[in-house]
N, C-alpha and C positions, 0 to 999 in steps of 0.2 A: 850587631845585636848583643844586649848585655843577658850574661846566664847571671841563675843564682848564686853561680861562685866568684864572680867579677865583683872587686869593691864599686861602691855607687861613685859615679862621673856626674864633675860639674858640667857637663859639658849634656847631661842628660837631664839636669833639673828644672826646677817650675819654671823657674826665671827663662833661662833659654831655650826651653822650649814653646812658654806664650811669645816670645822675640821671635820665632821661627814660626807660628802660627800652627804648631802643633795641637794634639789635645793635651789637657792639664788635669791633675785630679784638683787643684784648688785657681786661684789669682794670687801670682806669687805679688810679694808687696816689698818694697825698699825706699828709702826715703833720702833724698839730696838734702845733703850737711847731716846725715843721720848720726856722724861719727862728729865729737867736736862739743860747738860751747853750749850744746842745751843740756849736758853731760856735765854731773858732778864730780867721776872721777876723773874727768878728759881735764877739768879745769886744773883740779888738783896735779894732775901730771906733769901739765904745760907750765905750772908755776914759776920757772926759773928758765926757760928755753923761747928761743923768740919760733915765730912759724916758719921761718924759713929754716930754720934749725932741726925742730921737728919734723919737718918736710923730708930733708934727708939725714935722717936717721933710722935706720931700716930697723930697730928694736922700737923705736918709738912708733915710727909710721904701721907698725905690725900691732903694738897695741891698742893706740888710739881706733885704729879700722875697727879689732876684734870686738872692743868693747860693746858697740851697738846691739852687737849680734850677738850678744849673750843676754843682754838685757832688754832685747827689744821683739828678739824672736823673728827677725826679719830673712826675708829669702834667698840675700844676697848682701854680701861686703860692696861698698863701693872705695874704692881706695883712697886715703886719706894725702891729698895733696892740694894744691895752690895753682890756679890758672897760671903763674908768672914763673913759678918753678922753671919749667925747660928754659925759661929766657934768663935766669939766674945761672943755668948750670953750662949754658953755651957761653955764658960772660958777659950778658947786660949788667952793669949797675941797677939792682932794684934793693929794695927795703920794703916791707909790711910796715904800714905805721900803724900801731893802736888808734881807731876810732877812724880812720884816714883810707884805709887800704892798699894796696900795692903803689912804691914811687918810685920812677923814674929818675936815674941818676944826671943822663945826657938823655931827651925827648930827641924822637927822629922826626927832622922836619926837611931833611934837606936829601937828595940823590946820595952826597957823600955821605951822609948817616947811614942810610941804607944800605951802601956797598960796603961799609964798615962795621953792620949788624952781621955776628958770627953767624954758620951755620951748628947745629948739635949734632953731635955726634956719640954712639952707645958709648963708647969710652968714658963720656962725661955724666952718663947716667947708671954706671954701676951699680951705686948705692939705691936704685928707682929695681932693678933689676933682681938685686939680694933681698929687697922689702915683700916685691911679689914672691916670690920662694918662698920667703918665709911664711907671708901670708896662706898662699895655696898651701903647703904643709899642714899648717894649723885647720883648716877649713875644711879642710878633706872635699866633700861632695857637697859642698856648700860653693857657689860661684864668687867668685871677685871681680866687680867691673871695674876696667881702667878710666882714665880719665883724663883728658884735654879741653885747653881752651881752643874755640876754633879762630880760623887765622882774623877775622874782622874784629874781633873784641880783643887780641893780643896788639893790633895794628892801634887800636884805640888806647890801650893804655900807653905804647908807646911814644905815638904822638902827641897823645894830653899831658903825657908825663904823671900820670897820674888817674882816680878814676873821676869822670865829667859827667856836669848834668845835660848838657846838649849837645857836645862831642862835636862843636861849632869846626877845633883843630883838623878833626877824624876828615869832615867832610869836606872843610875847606881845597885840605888835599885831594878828596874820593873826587871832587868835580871840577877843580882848579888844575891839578897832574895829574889826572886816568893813568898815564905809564906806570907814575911814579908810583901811584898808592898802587898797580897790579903789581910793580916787581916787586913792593913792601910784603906784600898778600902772598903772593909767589912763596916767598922766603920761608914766611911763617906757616905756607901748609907744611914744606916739609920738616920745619920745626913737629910740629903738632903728629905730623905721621911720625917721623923718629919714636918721637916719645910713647905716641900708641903701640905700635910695633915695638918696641921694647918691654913694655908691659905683656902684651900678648906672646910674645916669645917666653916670656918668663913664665905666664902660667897662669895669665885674668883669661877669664871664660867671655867676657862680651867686655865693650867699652863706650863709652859716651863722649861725643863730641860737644860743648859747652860753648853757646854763644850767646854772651848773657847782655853783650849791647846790640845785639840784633834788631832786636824792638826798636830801634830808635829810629832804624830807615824802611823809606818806603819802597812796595813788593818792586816798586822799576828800578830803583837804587839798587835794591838788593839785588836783581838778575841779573843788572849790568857788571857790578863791580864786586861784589860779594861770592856770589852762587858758586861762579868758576870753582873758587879758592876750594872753597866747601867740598866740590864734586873731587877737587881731586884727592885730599884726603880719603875719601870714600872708597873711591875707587883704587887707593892703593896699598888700603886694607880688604879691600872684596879677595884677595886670595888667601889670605889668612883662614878661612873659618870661622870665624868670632861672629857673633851679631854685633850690630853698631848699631847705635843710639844719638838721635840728634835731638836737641832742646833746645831753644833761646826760651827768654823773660820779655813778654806783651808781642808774641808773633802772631796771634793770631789771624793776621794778615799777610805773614809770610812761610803760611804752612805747605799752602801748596810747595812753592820753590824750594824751602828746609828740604820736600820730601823729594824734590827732582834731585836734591843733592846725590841720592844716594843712600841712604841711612836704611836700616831694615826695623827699626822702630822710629817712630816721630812720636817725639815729648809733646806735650801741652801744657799749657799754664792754666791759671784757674779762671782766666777769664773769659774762655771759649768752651761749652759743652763739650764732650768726649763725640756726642751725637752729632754735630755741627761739624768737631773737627775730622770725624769720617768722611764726611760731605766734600770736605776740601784737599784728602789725598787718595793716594792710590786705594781703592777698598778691598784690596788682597791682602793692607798691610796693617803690622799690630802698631796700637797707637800706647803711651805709658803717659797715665797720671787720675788724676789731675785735682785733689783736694787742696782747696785756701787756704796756707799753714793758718793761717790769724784762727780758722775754724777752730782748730783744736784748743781755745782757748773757750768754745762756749761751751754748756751743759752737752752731760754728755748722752740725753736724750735727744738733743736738736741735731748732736753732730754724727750721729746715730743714722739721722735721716739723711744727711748728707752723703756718707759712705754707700747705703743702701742704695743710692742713688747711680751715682758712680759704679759699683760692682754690676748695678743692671746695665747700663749703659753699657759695661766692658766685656759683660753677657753677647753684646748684640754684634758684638767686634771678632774678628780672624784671630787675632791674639789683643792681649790685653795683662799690662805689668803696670799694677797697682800702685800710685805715688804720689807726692804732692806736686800743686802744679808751681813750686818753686821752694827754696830750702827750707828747714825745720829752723822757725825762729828760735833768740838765744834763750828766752825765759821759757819756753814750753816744757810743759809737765812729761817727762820720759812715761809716766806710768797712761799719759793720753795716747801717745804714741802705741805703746806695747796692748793696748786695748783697741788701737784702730787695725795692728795688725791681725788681732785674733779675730775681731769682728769681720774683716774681710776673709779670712779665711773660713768659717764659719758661715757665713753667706755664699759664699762660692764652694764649696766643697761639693766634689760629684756624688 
């Protein structure tokens, strides 16, 4: 129980507490990619540093986060890193390309690829460890969510070599080798738990599992060969403490299963109601999102209606954390942003 003489805990704020289906005085609100290129001083920062650079750079990675959340008034840091990060820092060959995105140096197509895919290990994530520190320091009772890719979308870049439009490689494997692609999948949760659990040792209050090529396979696909990977992450942060956060991009067909994962919030994209996607998980559980980034680019009477929208919807939910239903595009107006979160707060406040 906290007295009046206890400083305020992230661990007690809006955010983890609608994660845990608590009661809220407001709908806390945070936004994926909220730190980064829709940002004029982020750009400014980054101007001589590649992203993988700034990735582990624990002054770097501490201010790029902070920035949002002075400017944006948002409820929670979500920590400023790169899905391919832990495969960088275990020793894959990758490179960020401007305009391309994460690339494979050697693609894993083959058994010997795979048994010669490192494991990660904290040693090699120090600098992931000093960033959170510093982060929680500055934040005080303000949350920091950690952040992974989950093992199916790191399995995909690796095989593609690169990011694909129909991941023709991905599947090839997923239904040509079943072994092959479980022991690839295998590998990679514990990659992705490492990295979480590193994070939440150091001192993120929840964390988000990111599976942003999800969407692409069907909910049988996904139970067979997917789901596994998924749960065990989940479950090997269930002693931790922390709330966890699952999300892919166009799942709305694979929400039920996201939610057998394990997760104690399930994301949503913009393309399935908040109302709808109650319909298709657990209804004891809190659901996070789910506004069109593209919205925030129309008046801001129209997009007015949109939010109101959403906040009733999140009304009718166990918990509910205010978000888009996938990142803040690069040209969007900061000052639309900083207006959707006072407005959601302002419509939700008890």
């Amino acid at each position: 129980m906290t007295t009046h003489d206890d400083p305020p805990n992230p661990a007690d704020s809006q955010l983890v507490r609608a994660a845990r289906c608590q009661q809220v005085d407001y709908t806390p609100v945070w936004f994926m990619r909220q730190a980064g290129r829709s940002l004029p001083e982020y750009r400014e920062l980054r101007k001589n540093t590649t992203m993988l650079e700034a990735c582990r750079t624990p002054e770097l990675v501490t201010e790029i986060t902070l920035q949002p959340v002075r400017r944006l008034g948002v409820d929670a840091a979500i920590f400023f890193s790169d899905i391919v990060v832990p495969l960088q820092a275990a020793g894959v060959g990758v490179e960020i390309v401007a305009g391309v995105g994460p690339v494979i140096e050697h693609p894993v197509r083959t058994e010997a690829d795979v048994d010669a895919l490192p494991e990660l290990s904290p040693e090699q994530i120090e600098d992931i460890t000093e960033s959170v520190r510093l982060l929680t320091a500055e934040l005080g009772a303000k949350p920091l969510i950690g952040f992974a890719g989950a093992p199916f979308t790191l399995a995909s870049y690796l095989i593609e070599g690169g990011p694909s439009k129909n991941h023709e490689k991905t599947k090839s494997m997923m239904i040509g080798e079943p072994a092959l692609f479980a022991k690839l999948l295998a590998k990679l949760a514990r990659i992705s738990t490492t990295f979480l659990t590193t994070q939440i040792e150091a001192g993120a209050s929840a964390v988000q599992l990111f599976d942003s090529w999800a969407g692409y396979l069907s909910a049988a696909d996904y139970r067979q060969h997917v789901l596994p990977h998924s749960r065990n992450v989940f479950s090997a942060l269930a002693g931790t403490n922390v709330p966890t956060i699952h999300f892919g991009v166009q799942t709305g067909e694979l929400l039920a299963a996201m939610d057998e994962a394990g997760p104690d919030v399930v994301g949503v994209d913009y393309r399935v109601s908040l109302r709808d996607a109650a319909k298709r998980v657990d209804p004891a559980k809190a659901l996070q999102g789910n506004l069109d980034p593209a919205m925030l680019f129309a008046p801001w009477e129209a997009l007015q209606e949109k939010v109101a929208d959403i906040v009733g919807a999140g009304r009718e939910l166990p918990g509910h954390i205010f978000n888009l239903g996938h990142g803040v595009l690069p040209d969007t107006d900061p000052d639309m942003l900083r207006r959707v979160v006072d407005e959601v707060h302002r419509l939700s406040a008890r």
